[in-house]
C-alpha positions in Angstrom: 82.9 98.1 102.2 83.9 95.9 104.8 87.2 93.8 104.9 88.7 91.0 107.0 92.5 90.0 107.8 94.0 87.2 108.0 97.1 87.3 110.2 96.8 90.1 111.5 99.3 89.7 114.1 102.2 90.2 112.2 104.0 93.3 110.7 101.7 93.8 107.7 98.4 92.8 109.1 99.3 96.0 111.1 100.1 98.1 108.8 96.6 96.9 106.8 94.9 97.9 109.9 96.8 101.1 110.0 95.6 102.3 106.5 92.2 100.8 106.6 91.4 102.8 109.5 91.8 106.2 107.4 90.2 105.1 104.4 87.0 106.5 103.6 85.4 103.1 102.0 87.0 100.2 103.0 85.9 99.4 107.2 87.6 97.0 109.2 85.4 94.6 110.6 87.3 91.4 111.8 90.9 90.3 112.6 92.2 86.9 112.6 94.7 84.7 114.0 95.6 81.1 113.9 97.9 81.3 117.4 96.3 84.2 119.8 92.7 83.8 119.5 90.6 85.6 121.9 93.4 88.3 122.4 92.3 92.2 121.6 94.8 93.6 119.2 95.2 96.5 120.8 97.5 93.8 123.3 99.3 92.6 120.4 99.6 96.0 119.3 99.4 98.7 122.4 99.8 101.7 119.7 96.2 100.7 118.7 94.9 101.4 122.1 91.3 102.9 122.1 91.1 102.8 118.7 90.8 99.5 117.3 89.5 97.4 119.8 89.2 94.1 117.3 89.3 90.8 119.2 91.5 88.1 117.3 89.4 85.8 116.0 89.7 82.2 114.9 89.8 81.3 110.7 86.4 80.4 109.7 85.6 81.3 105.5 81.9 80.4 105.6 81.9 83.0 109.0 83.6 85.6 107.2 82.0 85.5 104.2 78.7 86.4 106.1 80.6 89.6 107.1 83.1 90.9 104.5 83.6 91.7 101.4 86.8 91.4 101.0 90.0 89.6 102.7 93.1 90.1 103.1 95.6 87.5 103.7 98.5 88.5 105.2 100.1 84.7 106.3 103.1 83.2 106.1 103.7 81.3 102.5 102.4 78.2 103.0 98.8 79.3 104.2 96.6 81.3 102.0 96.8 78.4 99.0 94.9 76.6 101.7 92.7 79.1 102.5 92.0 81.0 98.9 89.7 78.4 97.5 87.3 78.8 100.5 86.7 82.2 99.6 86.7 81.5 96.0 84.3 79.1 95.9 82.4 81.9 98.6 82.7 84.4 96.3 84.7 86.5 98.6 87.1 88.7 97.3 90.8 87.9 98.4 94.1 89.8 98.5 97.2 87.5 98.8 100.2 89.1 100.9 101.9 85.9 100.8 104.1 84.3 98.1 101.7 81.5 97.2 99.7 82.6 94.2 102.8 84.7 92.7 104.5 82.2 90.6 102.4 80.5 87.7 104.4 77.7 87.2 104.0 75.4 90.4 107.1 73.7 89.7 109.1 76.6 90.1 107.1 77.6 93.3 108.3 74.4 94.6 111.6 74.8 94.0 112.2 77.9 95.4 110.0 77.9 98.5 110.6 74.2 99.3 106.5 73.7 99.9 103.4 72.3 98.0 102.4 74.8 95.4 98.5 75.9 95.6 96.3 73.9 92.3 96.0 75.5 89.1 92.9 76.6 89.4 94.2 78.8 92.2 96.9 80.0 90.7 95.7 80.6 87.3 93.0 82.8 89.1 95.0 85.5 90.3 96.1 88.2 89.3 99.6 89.5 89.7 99.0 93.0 91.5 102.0 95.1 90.4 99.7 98.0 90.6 100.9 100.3 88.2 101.9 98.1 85.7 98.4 95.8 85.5 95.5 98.2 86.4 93.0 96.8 83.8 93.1 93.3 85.2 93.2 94.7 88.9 90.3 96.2 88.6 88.2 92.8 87.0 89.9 90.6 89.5 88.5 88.2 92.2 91.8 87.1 93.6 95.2 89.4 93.4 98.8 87.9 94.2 100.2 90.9 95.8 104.0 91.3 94.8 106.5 90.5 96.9 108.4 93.7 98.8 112.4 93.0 96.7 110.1 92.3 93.2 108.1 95.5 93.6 111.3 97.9 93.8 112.5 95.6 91.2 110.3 96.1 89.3 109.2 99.2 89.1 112.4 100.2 88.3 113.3 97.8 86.0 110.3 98.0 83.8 111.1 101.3 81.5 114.0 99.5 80.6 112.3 96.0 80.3 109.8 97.1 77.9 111.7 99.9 76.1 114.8 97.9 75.1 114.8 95.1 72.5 117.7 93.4 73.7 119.4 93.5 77.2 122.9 91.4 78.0 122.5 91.5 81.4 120.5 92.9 84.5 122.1 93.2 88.3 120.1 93.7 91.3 121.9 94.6 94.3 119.2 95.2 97.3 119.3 95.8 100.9 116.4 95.4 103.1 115.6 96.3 106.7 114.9 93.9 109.3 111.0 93.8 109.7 111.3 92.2 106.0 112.1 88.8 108.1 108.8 89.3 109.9 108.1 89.1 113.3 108.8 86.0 114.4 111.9 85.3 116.9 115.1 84.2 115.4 118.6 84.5 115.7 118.6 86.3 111.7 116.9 89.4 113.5 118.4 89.1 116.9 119.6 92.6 117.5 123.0 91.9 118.8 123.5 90.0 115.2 121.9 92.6 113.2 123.0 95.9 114.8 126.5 97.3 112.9 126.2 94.8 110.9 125.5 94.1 107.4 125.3 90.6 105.8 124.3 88.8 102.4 121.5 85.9 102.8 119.8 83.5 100.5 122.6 83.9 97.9 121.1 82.3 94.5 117.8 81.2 96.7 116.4 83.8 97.1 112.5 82.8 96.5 111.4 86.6 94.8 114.3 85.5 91.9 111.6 83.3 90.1 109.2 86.1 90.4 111.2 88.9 89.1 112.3 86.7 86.2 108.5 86.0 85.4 107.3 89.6 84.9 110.4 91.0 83.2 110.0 87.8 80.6 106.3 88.4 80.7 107.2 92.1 79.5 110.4 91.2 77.0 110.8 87.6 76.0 114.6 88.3 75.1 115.2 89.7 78.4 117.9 87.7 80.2 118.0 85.7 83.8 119.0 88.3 86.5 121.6 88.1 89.3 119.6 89.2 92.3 121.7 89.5 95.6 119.9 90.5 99.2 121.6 91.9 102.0 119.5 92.6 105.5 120.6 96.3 107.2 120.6 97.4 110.4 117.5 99.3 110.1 113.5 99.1 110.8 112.0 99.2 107.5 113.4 99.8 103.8 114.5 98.5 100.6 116.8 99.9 98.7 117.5 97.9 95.3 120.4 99.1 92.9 120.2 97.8 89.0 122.7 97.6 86.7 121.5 97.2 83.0 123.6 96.3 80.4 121.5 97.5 76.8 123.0 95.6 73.5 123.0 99.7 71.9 124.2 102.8 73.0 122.0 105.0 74.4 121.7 108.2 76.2 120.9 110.2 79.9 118.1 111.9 78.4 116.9 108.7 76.5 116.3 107.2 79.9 114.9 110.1 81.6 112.5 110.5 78.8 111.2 107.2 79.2 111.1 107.1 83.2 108.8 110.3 82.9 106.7 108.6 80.5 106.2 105.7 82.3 105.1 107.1 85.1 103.1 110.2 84.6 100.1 110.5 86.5 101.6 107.6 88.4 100.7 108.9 92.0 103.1 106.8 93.7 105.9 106.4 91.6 108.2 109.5 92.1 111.1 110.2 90.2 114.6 112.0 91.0 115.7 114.8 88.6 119.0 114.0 86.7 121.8 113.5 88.9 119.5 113.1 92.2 118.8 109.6 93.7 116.5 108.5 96.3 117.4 107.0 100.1 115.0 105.1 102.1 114.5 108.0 104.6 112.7 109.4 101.1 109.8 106.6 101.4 109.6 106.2 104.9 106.1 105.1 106.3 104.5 105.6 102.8 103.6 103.8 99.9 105.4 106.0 97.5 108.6 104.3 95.2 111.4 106.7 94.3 113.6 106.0 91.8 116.6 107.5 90.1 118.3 106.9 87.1 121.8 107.6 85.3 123.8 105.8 82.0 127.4 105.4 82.3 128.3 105.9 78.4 132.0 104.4 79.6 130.4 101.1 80.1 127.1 101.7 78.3 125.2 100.5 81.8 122.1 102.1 83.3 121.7 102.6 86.7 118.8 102.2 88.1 117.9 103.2 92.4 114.7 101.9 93.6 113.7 102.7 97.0 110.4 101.8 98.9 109.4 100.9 102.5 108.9 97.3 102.3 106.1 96.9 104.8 104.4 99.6 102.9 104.9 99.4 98.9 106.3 96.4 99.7 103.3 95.0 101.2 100.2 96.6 103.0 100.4 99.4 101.1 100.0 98.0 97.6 97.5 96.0 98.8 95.5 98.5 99.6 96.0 100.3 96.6 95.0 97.4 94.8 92.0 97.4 96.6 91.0 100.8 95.2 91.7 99.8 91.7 89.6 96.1 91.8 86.1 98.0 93.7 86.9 101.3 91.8 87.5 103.6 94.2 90.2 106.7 94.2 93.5 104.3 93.5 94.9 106.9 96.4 92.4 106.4 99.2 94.2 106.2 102.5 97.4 105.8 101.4 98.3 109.7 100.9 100.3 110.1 103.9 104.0 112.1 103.4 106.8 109.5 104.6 108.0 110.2 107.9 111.6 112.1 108.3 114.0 111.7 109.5 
């Protein structure tokens, strides 16, 4: 099946490459760019030298959908609401990487992203592609909002809880990100000699995944309250770690949670949970599209804490979109995304 990016330049059109050149269904066949048309990738990227020889190509929907089956749109926010009803009306396929079909109600995507929200008819389209929690409407889909990289280790920790729990008072999420979450674009939030030994808080109460957190958890439990999500950008490459503190209304137990964690997520492939006592670090996940998580109740405060960690350019981003690939044409949900993080 053949497939097309969109942005392709930046950190997870790369890693979208990457993957889609070990899977054994999906074949690259263009790469586009809106800013270095006519370039070979393998420039933009020298670790793809003589083997993907792709020449960056300009953004033309009725060209593509000639050639692909399927596109990927891996653009700032702001673009693929443009570009989506092209290939909707083309009856391509399309995979949003972006945060612009994410949020159903447009007000709220204009409020926390400060831009136009995409019509309606757009966003009522897609499909919100937190793969292991929506499979059956994956897999009928013609357009998929992929989650954003914080609301996937979010959320996949969160949701045992979420849908387990009639009532919860209150749900913290502490998480820390590495720098290739900002992108790849210059500026002084990823210089290095601002970021290295350093550690720093951003977008406090703005941060533009709160909205979409929010949404799934309420989609899930309709009593479940409005989080505190903080972010904090690490000195590292890649990685998100998110800590959650939930406060239940009724006492419960270690081996409750456990129970319902393993539950969850059997025959998950890439969920991987922690035994009792054991949590997960970054290092865990590196590279791969796996999300470990670890769990523990404090029966002093009656909290449970919950440790999510992912790579966010992975999980976070190219890598559930490729899974969610496999699940909307049917093919092994694990296809080119079995690789064993990298360590150390």
């Amino acid at each position: 099946m053949k497939v097309s990016i969109v942005g392709a330049t930046g950190y997870g059109g790369a890693e979208l490459i990457r993957i889609i050149n070990n899977h054994s269904s999906l074949s690259l066949e263009s790469v586009h760019s809106s800013s270095k048309t006519g370039q070979a990738i393998s420039t933009e990227y020298p670790h793809f030298m003589h083997k993907i020889e792709k020449i960056l190509m300009e953004i033309n929907p009725e060209q593509m959908a000639k050639t692909s089956d399927l596109v990927f749109l891996a653009t700032p926010n702001g673009i693929s609401k443009g570009l989506t009803p092209f290939f909707k009306d083309l009856n391509i396929k399309v995979i949003d990487l972006s945060g612009d079909l994410r949020l159903k109600d447009r007000e709220q995507y204009q409020k926390w992203y400060k831009k136009e929200a995409a019509s309606e008819e757009v966003t009522g389209s897609a499909v919100y592609g937190l793969s292991e929690w929506n499979q059956e409407n994956i897999s009928q889909a013609d357009i998929i909002a992929n989650p954003g990289c914080f609301p996937t280790a979010s959320l996949l920790g969160l949701a045992p809880i979420i849908k387990n729990f009639t009532s919860i008072e209150d749900i913290i999420i502490d998480a820390k990100t590495g720098v290739s979450g900002a992108g790849r674009s210059l500026s002084s939030a990823s210089h290095f000699s601002e970021v290295n030994e350093n550690l720093k808080i951003y977008k406090v109460h703005e941060h533009q995944h709160t909205p979409e957190i929010e949404q799934q958890i309420k989609a899930w439990n309709k009593n479940s309250p409005n989080i505190s999500f903080s972010a904090h950008l690490i000195p590292m490459t890649r990685g998100i770690m998110a800590t959650m503190y939930v406060k239940a209304d009724r006492v419960t137990s270690s081996r409750e949670i456990w129970d319902l964690y393993k539950e969850a997520y059997e025959g998950k492939p890439f969920v991987r949970l922690h035994p009792p006592g054991s949590f997960p670090c970054t290092k865990h996940v590196y590279g791969s599209n796996f999300c470990d998580i670890g769990v523990a109740y404090d029966e002093r405060t009656n909290r449970i804490t919950i440790v999510s960690v992912i790579d966010n350019l992975m999980k976070g981003a190219a890598g559930q979109a490729v899974q969610n690939a496999n699940l909307m044409f049917g093919f092994n949900e694990s296809d080119g995304l079995l690789n064993l993080p990298l360590f150390p």
